[in-house]
C-alpha positions in Angstrom: -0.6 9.3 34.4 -2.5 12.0 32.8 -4.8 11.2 30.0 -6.9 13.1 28.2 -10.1 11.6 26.8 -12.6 13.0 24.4 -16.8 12.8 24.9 -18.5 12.3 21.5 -19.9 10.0 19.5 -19.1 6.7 17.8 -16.8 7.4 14.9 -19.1 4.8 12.9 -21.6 7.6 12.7 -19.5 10.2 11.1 -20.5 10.9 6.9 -16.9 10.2 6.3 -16.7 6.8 7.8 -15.7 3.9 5.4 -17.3 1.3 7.2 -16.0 -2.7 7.5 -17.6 -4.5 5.3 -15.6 -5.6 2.2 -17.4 -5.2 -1.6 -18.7 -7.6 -4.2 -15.9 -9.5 -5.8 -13.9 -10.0 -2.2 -13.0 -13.0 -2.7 -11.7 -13.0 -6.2 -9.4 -10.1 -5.0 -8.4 -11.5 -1.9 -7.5 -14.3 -4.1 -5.2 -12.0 -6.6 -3.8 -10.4 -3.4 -2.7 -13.6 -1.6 -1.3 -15.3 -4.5 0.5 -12.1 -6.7 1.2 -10.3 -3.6 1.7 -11.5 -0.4 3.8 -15.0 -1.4 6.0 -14.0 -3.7 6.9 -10.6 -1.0 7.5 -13.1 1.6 10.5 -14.4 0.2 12.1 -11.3 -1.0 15.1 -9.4 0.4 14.3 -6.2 2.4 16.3 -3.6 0.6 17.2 -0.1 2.0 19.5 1.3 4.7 19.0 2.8 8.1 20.6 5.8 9.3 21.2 8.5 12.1 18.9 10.8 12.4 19.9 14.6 12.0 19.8 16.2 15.3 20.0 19.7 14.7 17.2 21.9 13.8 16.9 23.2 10.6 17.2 27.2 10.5 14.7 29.7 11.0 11.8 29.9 8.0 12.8 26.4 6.9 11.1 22.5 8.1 13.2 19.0 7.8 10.6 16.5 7.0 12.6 12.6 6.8 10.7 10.1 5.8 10.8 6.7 7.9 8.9 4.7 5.8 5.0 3.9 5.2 3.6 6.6 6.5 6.1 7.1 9.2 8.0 10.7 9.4 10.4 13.0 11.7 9.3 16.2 11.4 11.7 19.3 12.6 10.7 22.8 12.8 13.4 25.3 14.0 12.1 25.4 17.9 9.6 22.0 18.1 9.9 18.6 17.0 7.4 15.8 16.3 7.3 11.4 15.3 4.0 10.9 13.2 2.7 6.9 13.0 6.2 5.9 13.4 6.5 2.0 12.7 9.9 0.2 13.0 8.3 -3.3 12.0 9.4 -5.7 10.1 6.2 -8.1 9.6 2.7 -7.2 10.1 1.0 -10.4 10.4 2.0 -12.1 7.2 3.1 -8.9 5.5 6.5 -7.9 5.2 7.9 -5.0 5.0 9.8 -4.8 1.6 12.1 -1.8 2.9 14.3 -1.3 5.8 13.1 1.9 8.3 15.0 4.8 6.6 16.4 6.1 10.5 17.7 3.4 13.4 15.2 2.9 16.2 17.6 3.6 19.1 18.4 7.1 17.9 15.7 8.6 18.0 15.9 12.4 19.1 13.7 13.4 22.3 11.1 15.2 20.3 8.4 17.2 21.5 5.3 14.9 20.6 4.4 11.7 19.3 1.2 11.4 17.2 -0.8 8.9 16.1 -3.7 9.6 13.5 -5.8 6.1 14.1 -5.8 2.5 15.4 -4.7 0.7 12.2 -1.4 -1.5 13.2 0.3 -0.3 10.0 0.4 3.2 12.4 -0.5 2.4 15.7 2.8 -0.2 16.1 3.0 -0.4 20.2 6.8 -1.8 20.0 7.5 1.4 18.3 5.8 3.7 20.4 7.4 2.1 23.6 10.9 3.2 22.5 9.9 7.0 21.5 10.3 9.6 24.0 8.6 12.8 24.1 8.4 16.5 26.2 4.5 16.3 25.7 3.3 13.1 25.3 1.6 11.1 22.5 -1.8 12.4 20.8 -4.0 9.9 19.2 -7.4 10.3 17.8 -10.8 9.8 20.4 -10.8 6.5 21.3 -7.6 5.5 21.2 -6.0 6.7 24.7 -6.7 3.1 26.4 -4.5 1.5 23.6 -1.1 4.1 24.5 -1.8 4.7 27.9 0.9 1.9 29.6 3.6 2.3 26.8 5.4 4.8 28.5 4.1 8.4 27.8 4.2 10.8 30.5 0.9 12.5 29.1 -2.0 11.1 26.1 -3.7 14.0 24.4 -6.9 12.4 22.9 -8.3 14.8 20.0 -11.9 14.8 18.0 -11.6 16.2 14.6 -11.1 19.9 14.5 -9.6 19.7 17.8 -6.8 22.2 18.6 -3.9 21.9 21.3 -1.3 24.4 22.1 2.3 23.6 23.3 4.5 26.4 23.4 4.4 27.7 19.7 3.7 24.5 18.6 -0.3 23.8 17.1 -1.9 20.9 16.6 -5.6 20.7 15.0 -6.6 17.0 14.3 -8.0 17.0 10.4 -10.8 15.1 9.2 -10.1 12.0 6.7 -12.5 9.5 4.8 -11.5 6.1 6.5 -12.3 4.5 9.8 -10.6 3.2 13.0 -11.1 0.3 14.3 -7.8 -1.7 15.4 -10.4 -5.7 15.3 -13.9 -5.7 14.0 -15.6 -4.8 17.4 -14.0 -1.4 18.4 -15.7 1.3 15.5 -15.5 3.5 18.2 -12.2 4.4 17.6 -11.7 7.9 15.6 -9.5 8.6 12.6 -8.3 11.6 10.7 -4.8 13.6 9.7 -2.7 16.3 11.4 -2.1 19.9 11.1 1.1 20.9 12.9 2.3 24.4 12.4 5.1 25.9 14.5 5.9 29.5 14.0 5.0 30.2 10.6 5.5 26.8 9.1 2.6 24.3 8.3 3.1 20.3 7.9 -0.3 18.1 6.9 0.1 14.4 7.3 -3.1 13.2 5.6 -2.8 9.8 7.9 -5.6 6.9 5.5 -7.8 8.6 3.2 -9.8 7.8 0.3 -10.7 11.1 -1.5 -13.5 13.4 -0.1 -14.7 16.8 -0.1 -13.0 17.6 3.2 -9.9 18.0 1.9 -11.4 21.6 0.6 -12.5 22.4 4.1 -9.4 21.4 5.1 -8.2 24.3 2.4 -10.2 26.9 3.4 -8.5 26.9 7.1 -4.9 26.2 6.0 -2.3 26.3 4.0 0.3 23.6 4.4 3.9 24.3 3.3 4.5 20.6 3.2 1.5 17.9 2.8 2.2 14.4 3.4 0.0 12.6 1.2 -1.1 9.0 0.8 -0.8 7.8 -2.6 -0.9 3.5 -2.4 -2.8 0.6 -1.1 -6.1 2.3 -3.5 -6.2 -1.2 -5.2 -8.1 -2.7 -1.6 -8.6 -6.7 -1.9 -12.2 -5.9 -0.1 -13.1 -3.6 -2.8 -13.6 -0.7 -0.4 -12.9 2.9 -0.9 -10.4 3.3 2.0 -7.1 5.1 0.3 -6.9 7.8 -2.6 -5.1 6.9 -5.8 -2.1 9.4 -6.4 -4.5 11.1 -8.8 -6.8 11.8 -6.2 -4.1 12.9 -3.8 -2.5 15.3 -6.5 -6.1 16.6 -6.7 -6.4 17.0 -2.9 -3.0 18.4 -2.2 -4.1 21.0 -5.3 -7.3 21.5 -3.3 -5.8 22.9 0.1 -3.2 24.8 -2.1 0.1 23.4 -0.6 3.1 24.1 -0.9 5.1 21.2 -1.5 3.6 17.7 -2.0 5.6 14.6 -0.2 3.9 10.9 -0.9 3.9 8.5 1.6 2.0 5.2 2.1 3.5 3.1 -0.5 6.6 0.8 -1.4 6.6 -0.4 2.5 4.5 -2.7 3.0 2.1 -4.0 0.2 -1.0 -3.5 1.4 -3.2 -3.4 -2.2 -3.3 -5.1 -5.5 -1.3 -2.1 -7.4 1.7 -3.1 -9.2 4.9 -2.3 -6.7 5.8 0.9 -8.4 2.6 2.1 -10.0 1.4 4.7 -7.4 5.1 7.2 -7.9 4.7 6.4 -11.6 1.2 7.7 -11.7 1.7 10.4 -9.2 4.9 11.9 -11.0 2.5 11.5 -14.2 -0.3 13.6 -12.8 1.9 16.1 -11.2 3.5 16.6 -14.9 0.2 16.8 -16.5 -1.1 19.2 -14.2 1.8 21.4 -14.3 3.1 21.2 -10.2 5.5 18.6 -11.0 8.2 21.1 -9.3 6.0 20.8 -6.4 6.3 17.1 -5.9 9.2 15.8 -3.8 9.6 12.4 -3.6 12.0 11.3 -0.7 14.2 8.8 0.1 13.6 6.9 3.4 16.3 8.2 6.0 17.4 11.5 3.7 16.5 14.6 5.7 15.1 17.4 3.3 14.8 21.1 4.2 11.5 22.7 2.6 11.3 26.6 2.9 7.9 28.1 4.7 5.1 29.8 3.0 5.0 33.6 3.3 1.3 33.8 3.8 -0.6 31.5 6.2 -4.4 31.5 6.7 -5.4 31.4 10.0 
């Protein structure tokens, strides 16, 4: 089986690396957390529907981004087709997941990659990946090949940040994030960062974990995304560590590359944070407004298909 593996250093030694260990006031928040958060989710229905899949592409000029759930999405450009961190679970650990998987499992489309942008099990969920199928493979950050390698992928594209492969018309240039990638405690190794994937001439950013940095202007000055899948829950972290953007921070990020159309993810699945269940929309749809791009905000419902038109100018 090929696979694909990428020389460089730790991850743990990168200036955007969030590091492991949790803040002052742990314990008082892991407290709030258990208690307001994960009991009373445990014993709640899991609302939401899965559906079919659309299986034909959209038409020329025009992407069909569906949201799964989390931070799990089926991307379709007219000629290519990609799964990003795509988790069909229904506990992680003690967490639940409050919201059925918006598409079914088993009807999955043959796509043209799978990608994975870090180690985390909220995006990295093996029993998921072992159903997927793909013409290319699975691409996962440095490091990560060793955990992908025997669930069934013909070929495992490992990428460093900045990193560029080609299939066919189809690019992919792994993005820098502020987060880190270990999977346990002793495997820091692991990298970590988003995806640019641009077919043609349309452009879709999935952020993957972020707290807020300056590469997100970087990111900017090298692309512009039609569509940018953008974090926006989980900011309230019980260990008190600056690991995920509020949805202010990702309005002001998604403002910052100069996007076309802004789609949140990461929130509303699984509660991962201290933040009231519906806070981070209600903040982001109040940001957008007071900014003036709520027309550029499109907030999705798990399994619903939605066609966003390309950009007619793309930096290169």
């Amino acid at each position: 089986m090929p696979w694909e593996s990428s020389k460089s250093p730790n991850s743990n030694t990168r200036k955007d690396y969030a590091g492991i260990l949790p803040k002052k006031g742990w314990p008082r928040r892991n407290y709030h957390f258990l208690r307001h958060r994960l009991l009373p989710q445990a014993f709640q229905k899991r609302n939401g529907s899965r559906k079919a899949p659309i299986l034909h592409p959209p038409e020329a000029g025009k992407i069909r981004v569906t949201w799964i759930g989390h931070a799990s999405f089926l991307v379709q450009f007219p000629d290519h087709s990609v799964i990003i961190d795509p988790n069909w679970a229904e506990w992680h650990g003690i967490v639940k997941r409050q919201r059925e998987p918006g598409l079914e499992l088993e009807l999955m489309p043959l796509v043209d990659l799978v990608m994975v942008t870090h180690a985390h099990f909220d995006h990295l969920h093996k029993r998921s990946l072992k159903v997927l199928e793909a013409h290319e493979g699975i691409v996962v950050p440095r490091g990560s090949g060793s955990l992908v390698h025997r669930l069934g992928f013909h070929q495992v594209h490992e990428m460093a940040v900045w990193d560029t492969l080609q299939f066919d018309n189809l690019t992919v240039t792994h993005t820098p994030s502020h987060h880190w990638g270990a999977r346990y405690l002793h495997d820091t190794h692991r990298d970590y960062g988003g995806y640019m994937v641009h077919s043609g001439d349309c452009k879709v950013f999935h952020c993957g974990d972020s707290s807020y940095f300056e590469g997100f202007k970087e990111i900017g000055k090298h692309h512009t995304p039609d569509v940018a899948l953008m974090p926006i829950g989980a900011y309230d972290a019980p260990s008190g560590r600056d690991v995920h953007m509020n949805p202010e921070e990702a309005v002001r990020a998604f403002i910052e590359m100069e996007a076309g159309i802004l789609i949140p993810m990461h929130y509303k699945t699984f509660p991962l944070g201290n933040e009231p269940f519906l806070e981070p929309v209600e903040r982001l749809i109040a940001e957008a407004e007071r900014l003036g791009v709520a027309d550029r905000l499109l907030i999705l419902e798990e399994g619903v298909g939605v066609e966003v038109e390309c950009l007619a100018e793309t930096k290169r």
